[in-house]
C-alpha positions as CSV (number, residue, x, y, z in Angstrom):
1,X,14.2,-1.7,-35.9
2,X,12.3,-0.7,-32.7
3,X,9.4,-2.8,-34.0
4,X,11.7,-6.0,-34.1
5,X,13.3,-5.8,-30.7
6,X,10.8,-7.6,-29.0
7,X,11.5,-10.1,-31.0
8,X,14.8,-9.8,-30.8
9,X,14.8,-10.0,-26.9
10,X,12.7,-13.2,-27.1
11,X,15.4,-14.5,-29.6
12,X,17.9,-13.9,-27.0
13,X,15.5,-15.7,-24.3
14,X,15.2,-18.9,-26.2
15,X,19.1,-18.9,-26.9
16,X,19.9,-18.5,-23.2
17,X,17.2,-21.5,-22.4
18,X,18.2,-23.6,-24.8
19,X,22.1,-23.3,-23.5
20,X,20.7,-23.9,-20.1
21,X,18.9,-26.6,-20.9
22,X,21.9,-28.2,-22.3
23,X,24.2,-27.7,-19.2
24,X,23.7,-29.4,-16.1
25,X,24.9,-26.1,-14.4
26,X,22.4,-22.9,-13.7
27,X,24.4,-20.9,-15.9
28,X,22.1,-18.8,-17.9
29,X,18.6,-19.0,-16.5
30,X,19.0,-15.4,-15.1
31,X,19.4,-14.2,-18.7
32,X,16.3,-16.1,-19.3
33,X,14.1,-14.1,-17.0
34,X,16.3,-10.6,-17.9
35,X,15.7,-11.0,-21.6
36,X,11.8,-11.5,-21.2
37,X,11.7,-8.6,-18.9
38,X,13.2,-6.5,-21.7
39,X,11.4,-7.5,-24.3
40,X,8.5,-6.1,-22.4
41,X,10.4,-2.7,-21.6
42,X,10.9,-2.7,-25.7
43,X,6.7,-2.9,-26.1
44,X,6.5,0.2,-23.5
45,X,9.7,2.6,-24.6
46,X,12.0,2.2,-27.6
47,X,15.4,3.7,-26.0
48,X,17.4,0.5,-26.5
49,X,19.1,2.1,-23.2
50,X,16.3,1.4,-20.8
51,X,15.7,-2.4,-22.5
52,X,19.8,-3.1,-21.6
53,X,19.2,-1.4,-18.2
54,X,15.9,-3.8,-17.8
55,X,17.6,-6.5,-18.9
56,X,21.3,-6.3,-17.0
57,X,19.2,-5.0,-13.9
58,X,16.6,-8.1,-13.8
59,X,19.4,-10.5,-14.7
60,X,21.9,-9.6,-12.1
61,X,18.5,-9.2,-9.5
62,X,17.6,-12.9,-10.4
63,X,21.0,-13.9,-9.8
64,X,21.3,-12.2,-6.6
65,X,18.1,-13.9,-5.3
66,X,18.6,-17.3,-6.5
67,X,22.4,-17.2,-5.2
68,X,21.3,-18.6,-1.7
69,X,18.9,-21.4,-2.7
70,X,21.6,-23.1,-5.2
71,X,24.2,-22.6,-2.7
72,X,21.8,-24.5,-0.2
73,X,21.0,-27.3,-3.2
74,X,25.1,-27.6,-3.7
75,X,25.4,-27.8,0.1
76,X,22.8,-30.7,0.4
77,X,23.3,-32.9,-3.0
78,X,25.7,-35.2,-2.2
79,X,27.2,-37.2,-5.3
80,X,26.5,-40.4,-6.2
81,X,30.2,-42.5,-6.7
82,X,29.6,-44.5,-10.3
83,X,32.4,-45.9,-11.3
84,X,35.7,-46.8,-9.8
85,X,35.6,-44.3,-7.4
86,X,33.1,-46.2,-5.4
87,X,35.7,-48.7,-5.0
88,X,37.8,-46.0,-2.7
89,X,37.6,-46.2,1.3
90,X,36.7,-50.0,0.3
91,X,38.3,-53.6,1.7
92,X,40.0,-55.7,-1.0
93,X,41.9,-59.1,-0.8
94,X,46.0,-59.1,-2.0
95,X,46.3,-61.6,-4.7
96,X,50.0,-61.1,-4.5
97,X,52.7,-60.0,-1.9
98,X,53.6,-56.8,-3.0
99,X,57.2,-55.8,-0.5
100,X,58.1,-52.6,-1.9
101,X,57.0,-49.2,-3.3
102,X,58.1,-50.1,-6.5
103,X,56.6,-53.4,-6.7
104,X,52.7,-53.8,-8.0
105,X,50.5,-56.8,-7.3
106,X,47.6,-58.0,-7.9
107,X,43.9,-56.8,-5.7
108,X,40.6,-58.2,-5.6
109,X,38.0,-55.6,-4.3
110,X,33.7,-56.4,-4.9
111,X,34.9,-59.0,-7.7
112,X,37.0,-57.1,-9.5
113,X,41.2,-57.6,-10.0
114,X,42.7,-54.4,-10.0
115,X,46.5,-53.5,-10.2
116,X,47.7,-52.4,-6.9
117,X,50.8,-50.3,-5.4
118,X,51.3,-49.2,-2.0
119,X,51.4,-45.9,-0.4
120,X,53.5,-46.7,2.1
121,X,56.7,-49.2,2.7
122,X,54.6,-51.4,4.7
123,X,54.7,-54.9,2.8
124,X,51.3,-57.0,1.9
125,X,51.4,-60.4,1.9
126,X,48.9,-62.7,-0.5
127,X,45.4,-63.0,1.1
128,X,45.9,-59.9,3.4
129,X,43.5,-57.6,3.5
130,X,43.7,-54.0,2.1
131,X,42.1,-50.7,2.2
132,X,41.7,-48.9,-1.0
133,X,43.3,-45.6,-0.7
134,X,43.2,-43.8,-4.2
135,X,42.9,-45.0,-7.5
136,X,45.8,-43.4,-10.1
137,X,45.0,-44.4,-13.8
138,X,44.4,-48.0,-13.8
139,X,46.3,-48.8,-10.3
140,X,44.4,-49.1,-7.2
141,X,46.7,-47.2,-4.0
142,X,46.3,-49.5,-1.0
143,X,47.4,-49.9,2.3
144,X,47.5,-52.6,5.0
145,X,43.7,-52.7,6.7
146,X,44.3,-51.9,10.4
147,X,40.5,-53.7,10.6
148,X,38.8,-50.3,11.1
């Protein structure tokens, strides 16, 4: 068996990439680099209790030092709004008076008709403008715009 592990250790190396490369999350690239590492220990000893050692020791290193550079790239990456939440924070036009909180109506916001509800009592009138609050399912949350 002691002939095998380095293959074995690789084996677990390739795994651990190939589950990294599909996440879009670091999540086991430091198992990448502690597997390798072992499967050099296993070429110099055979005590599969030094190779573990290697291997949870450079793992947990790698993880340790890496922490503050992904916590730097998280910091800095800002998301990019796809889909209808790049319609929130937005100006739309009421296509309907909506009076109530119970009542919905009918918004226009960058060309598209949404249903819309409001978050507070204040009524909306057709062809005021709105600010979109919050979208909830397929209703947009608006309010009156106070021409910010």
């Amino acid at each position: 068996m002691e002939q095998y592990m380095p293959f074995v250790w690789i084996g677990i190396a390739v795994v651990m990439a190939v589950g990294e490369g599909v996440t879009n999350q670091l999540v086991s690239i430091w198992f990448v680099a502690g597997a390798l590492c072992a499967a050099v220990s296993s070429l110099i000893t055979s005590s599969l209790l030094i190779q573990l050692i290697v291997f949870i020791v450079v793992s947990f290193g790698t993880l340790i030092a890496t922490k503050p550079l992904v916590d730097k790239y998280k910091k800095n990456h800002k998301d990019v709004k796809t889909n209808s939440d790049r319609l929130v924070g937005q100006t739309g036009v009421m296509l309907t008076d909506i009076d109530s909180l119970e009542t919905v109506g009918q918004v226009k916001v960058s060309g598209e008709v949404w249903t819309a509800k409001l978050r507070n009592p204040t009524p909306v009138k057709k062809d005021d403008k709105v600010k979109i609050l919050a979208i909830e399912g397929v209703k947009m949350i608006v309010e009156p715009w106070q021409g910010e």
